[in-house]
C-alpha positions in Angstrom: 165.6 -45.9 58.9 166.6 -48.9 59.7 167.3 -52.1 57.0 167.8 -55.6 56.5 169.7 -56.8 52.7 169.3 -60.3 52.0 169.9 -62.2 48.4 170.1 -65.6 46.9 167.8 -67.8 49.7 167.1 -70.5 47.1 164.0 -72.0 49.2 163.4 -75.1 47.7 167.2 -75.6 47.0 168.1 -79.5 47.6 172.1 -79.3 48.2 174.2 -82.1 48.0 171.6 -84.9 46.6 172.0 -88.4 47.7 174.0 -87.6 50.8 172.3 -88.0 54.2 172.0 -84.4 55.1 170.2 -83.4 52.0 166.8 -82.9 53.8 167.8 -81.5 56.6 169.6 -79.0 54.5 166.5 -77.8 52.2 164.6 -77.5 55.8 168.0 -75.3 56.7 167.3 -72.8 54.2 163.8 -72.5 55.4 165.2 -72.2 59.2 167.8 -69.4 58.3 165.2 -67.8 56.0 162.4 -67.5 59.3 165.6 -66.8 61.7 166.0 -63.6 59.6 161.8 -62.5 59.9 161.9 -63.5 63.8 164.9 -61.3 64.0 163.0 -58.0 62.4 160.1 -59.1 64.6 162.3 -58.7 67.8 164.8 -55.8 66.8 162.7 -54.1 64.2 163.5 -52.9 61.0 161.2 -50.3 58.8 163.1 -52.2 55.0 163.9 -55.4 54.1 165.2 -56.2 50.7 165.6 -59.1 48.6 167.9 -58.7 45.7 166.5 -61.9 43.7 166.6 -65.9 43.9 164.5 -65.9 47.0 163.2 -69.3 45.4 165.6 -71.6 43.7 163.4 -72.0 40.7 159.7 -70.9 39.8 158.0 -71.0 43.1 154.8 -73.4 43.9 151.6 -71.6 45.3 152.2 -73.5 48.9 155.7 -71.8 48.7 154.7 -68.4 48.3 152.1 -69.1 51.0 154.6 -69.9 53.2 156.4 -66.8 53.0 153.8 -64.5 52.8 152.7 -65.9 56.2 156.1 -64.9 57.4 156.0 -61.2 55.6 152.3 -61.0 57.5 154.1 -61.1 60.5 156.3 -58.3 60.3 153.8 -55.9 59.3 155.9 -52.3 60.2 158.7 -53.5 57.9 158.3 -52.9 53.8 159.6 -55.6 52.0 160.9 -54.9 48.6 161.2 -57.8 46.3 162.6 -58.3 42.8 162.9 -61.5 40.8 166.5 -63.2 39.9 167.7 -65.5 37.7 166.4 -68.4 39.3 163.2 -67.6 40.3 162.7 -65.7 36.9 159.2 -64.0 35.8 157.8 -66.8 33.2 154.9 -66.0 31.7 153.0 -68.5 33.8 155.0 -67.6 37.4 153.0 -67.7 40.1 155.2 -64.6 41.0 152.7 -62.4 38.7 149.2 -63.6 40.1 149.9 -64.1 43.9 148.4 -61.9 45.7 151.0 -60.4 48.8 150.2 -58.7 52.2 150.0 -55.1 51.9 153.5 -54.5 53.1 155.3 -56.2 50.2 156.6 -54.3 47.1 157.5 -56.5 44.4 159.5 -54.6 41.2 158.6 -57.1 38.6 158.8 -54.8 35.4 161.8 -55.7 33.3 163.1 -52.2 33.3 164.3 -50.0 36.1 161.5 -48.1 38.1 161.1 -46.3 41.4 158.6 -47.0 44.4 158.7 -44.1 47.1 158.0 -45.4 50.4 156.6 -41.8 52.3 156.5 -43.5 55.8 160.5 -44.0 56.1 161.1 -41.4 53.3 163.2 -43.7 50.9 162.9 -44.2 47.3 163.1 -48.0 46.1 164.9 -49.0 42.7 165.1 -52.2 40.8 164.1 -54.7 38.1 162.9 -58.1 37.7 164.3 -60.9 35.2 161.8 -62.3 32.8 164.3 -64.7 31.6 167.1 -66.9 33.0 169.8 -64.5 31.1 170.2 -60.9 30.8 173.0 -59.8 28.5 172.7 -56.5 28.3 174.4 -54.2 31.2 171.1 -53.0 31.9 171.1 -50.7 35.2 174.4 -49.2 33.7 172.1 -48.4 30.3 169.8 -46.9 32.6 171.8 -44.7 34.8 175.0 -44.1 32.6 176.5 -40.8 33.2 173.1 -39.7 34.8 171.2 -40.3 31.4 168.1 -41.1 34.4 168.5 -39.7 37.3 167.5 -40.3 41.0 164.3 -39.1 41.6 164.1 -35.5 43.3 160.8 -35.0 44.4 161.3 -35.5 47.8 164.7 -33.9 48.9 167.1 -35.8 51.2 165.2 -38.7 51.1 167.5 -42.1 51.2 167.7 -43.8 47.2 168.4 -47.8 47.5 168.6 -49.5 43.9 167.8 -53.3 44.8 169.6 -55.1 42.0 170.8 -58.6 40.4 173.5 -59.8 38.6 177.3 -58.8 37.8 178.4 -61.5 35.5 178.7 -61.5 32.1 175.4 -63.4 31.1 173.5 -62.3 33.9 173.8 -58.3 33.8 177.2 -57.4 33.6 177.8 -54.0 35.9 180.4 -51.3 35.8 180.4 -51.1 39.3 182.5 -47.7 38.9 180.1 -45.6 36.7 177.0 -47.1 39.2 178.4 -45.8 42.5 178.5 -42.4 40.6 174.9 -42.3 40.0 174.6 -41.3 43.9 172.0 -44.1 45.4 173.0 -44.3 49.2 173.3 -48.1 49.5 173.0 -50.6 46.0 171.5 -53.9 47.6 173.0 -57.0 45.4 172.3 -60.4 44.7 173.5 -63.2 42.6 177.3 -63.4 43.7 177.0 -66.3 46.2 180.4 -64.9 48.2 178.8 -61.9 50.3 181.3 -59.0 49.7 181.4 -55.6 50.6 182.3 -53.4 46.9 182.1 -50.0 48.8 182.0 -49.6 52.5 178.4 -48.5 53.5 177.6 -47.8 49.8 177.3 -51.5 47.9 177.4 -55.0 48.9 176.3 -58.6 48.3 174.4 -60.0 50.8 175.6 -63.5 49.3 173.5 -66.8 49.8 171.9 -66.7 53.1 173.1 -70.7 53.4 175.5 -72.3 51.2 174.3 -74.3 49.2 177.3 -76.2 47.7 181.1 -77.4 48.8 182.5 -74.3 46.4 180.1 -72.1 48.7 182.7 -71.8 51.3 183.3 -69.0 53.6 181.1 -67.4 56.0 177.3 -66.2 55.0 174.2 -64.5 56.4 172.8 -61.0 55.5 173.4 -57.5 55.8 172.2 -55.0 58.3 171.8 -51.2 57.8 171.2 -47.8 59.1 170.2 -44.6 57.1 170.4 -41.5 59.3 171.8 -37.9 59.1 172.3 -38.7 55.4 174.7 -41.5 55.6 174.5 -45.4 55.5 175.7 -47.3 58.0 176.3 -51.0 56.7 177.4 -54.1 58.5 177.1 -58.1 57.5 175.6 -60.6 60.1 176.5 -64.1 60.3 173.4 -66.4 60.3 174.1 -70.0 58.4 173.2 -73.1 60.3 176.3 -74.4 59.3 179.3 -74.2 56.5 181.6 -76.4 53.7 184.7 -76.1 54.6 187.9 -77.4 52.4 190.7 -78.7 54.4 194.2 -79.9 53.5 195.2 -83.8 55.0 199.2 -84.1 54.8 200.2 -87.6 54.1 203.7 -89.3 55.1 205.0 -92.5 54.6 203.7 -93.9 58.4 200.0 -92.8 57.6 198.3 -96.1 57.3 194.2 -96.0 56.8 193.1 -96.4 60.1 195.5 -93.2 61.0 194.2 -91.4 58.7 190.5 -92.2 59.3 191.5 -91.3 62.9 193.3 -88.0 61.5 190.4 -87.1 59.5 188.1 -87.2 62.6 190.3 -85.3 64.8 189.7 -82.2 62.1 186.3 -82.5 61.4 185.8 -82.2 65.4 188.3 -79.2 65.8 186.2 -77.6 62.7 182.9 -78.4 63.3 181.2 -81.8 63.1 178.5 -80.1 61.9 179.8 -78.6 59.0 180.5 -80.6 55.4 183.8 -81.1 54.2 186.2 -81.5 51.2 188.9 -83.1 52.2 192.2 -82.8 50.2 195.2 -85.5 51.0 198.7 -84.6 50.1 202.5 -85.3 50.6 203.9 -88.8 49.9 202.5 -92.3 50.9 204.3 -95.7 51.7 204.0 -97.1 48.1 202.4 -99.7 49.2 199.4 -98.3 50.7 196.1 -97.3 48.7 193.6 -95.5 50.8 189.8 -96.9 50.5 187.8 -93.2 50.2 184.9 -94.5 50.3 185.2 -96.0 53.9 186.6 -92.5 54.4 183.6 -90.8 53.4 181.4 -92.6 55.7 183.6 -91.0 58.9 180.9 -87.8 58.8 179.7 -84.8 56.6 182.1 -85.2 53.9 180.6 -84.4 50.5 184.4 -85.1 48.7 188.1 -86.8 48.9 190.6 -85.5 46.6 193.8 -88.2 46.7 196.5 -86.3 45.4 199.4 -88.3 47.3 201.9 -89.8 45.6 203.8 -93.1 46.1 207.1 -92.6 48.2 209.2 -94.4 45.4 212.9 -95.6 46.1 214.0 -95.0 42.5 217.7 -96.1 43.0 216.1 -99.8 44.5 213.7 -99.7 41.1 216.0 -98.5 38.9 218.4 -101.5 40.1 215.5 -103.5 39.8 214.7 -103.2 36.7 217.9 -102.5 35.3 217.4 -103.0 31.4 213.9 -102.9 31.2 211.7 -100.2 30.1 210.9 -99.2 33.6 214.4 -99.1 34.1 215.4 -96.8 31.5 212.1 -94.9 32.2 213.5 -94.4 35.7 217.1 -93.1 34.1 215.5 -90.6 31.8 215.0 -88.2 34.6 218.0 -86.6 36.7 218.4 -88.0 40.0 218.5 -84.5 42.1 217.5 -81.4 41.0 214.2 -82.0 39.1 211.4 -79.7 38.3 208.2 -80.2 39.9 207.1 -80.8 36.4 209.6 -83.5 36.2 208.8 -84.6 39.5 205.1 -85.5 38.3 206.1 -87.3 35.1 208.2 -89.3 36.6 206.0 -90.6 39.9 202.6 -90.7 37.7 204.7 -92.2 34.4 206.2 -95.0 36.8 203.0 -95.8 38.7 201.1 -96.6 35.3 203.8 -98.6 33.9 204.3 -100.6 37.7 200.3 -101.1 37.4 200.1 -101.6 33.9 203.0 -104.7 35.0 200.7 -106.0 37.6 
C-alpha cells in the first residue's frame, strides 16, 4: 500500500500582503497543491492523507469545487480528510454540506473514530476541530495506556491515525505515550516545520509552501510504503520556492551602492526566486546611513534588519568633547576590555546623545 501525507496547504492563503509577489504566491499554493494530485495520477498511490488546514480559513463553495475536481481525478487513491484549526467545522461550514466524490473520507466528528478501507486493508483514525482551539490533549485521552484500542477485526491490517495539533492550545500530544498505542504511521499537521518524530512511525508533513519569512527551511510532503508489516517513510521536496534569512557583514568601506551590489550578488547565488530577510551586521563608517527602503526594491526581499553599528573613534570623541557630557559619557566605560554588554551601551548611548546634538 502505497501513501501520500500532506498537512497545512492553506489554499486561499495570501502571504506577504502588499508585496509584489503576493498573487503569484496564493496561485503557488494552488500550483504545489495540483503538482501533488498530478503526481499520484502518474506514480500512483492507493492513500492520501490530509492532516488539517487544507484551506486557510472556512472554505468557499468554488473552493471546494475546485478540489473535488482534482480528488475526481485520481479516482484509485482514497483520500482521507480531517479538518484543522484553520479550516475548522463551524456550524455553517460548507465542509459539512458539500457533497465529495466517492473516493474521499472526511473524519469530521469531534472525537476519534475509525474508517476501514477493505480494498488496501488499512484502518483510518482521526478527528476534526469544531473550533479554532482545542485544549484538551484529546487523542492522548483517547488512547492512553490502551484505554481504546486499535481496532482488531481485521488482523495485520496497517492502522494510520491522521491527526492535528501538538501545541498547547491546539491539542497538546505526549508524543511518547501515542507511539505506544501501536498505529503503523501517525500522519500530522499543524507544525509548519516538516519533521520526522519517529523514523517510519510519525511525522509532520509541514506546510506544503511557506507561507511566511519565519517558514524557512525546506517543505513538500511525505511519501510512504506499507508492506510486509512495516512503514517505509520518506519526505519529498515540492515548494515553488523558499524564505530564506541571510546574514550581510558590514565594514567600514561598505558604502550603499556596495552593498546594494553585495546584496544582489546573494540573492543570485541563493535563488532570485526565493524571498529574503536580510540581516546586516559588523561595523559601519559612522558616517554612512543605509536607505533600506531603496534596498528593498533590489528583489524579493520581504525584510532588512540594520543591526550595524557606527565604527566610532572614541579617543578622537572623547578629545573632542573633553568636558562635556558626551565626553564624560565616553570616559565612563573602560577603554579595552569591555563586555559586549558594555560594548552596546556605549555605541547606542553615544549615537543618541551625537543625534540628540544634531
Amino acid at each position: 500500500m502505497k501513501f501520500v501525507h500532506i498537512a497545512d496547504v492553506h489554499l486561499g492563503a495570501a502571504p506577504d500582503v502588499g508585496y509584489p509577489w503576493n498573487e503569484t504566491r496564493q496561485q503557488e499554493i494552488w500550483d504545489s497543491f495540483r503538482r501533488v494530485i498530478d503526481g499520484i495520477k502518474e506514480e500512483g498511490a492507493d492513500l492520501l492523507l490530509i492532516s488539517g488546514d487544507l484551506f486557510h480559513g472556512q472554505p468557499l463553495v468554488r473552493e471546494l469545487k475546485e478540489v473535488a475536481y482534482l480528488f475526481e481525478g485520481i479516482p484509485g487513491t482514497t483520500v482521507v480528510l480531517i479538518a484543522g484549526n484553520h479550516d475548522y467545522l463551524k456550524a455553517d461550514s460548507h465542509y459539512r454540506t458539500f457533497a465529495w466524490p466517492e473516493n474521499v473520507i472526511c473524519l469530521w466528528e469531534d472525537h476519534c473514530v475509525s474508517r476501514y478501507i477493505p480494498h488496501i486493508y488499512t484502518y483510518v483514525y482521526g478527528m476534526s476541530y469544531v473550533n479554532r482551539e482545542i485544549l484538551e490533549p484529546v487523542y492522548n485521552q483517547t488512547y492512553d495506556d490502551g484505554a481504546t484500542l486499535l481496532e482488531s477485526e481485521h488482523a495485520d491490517a496497517c492502522h494510520i491515525l491522521v491527526a492535528h495539533g501538538g501545541d498547547e492550545k491546539h491539542i497538546p500530544i505526549n508524543m511518547r505515550k501515542l507511539a505506544d498505542v501501536g498505529f503503523d504511521y501517525i500522519a500530522l499537521g499543524h507544525i509548519h516545520k516538516p519533521q520526522i518524530l519517529q523514523e517510519n512511525a510519525i511525522a509532520y508533513a509541514g506546510v506544503l509552501e511557506p507561507l511566511d519569512k519565519n517558514d524557512i527551511g525546506k517543505h513538500g510532503y511525505i511519501k510512504g510504503v506499507f508492506e510486509n508489516g512495516k512503514i517505509s517513510a520518506h519526505f519529498v521536496e515540492a515548494a515553488c520556492r523558499s524564505y530564506c534569512h541571510e546574514e550581510i557583514q558590514i565594514d567600514t568601506a561598505t558604502t550603499q551602492l556596495s552593498l546594494a551590489d553585495r546584496i544582489r550578488e546573494r540573492m543570485q547565488a541563493c535563488g532570485a526566486d526565493n524571498i529574503y530577510k536580510l540581516t546586516l551586521t559588523g561595523y559601519r563608517d559612522a558616517d554612512v546611513t543605509f536607505a533600506l527602503p531603496q534596498l528593498k526594491t533590489l528583489g524579493n526581499i520581504v525584510e532588512i534588519v540594520d543591526e550595524t553599528q557606527p565604527d566610532y573613534d572614541f579617543d578622537r570623541l572623547s578629545e573632542q568633547y573633553e568636558g562635556t557630557l558626551i565626553g564624560k559619557f565616553i570616559d565612563s566605560f573602560p577603554k579595552e576590555g569591555r563586555t559586549r554588554v558594555e560594548s552596546k551601551a556605549l555605541y547606542y548611548g553615544l549615537q543618541a546623545m551625537l543625534e540628540a546634538k544634531e
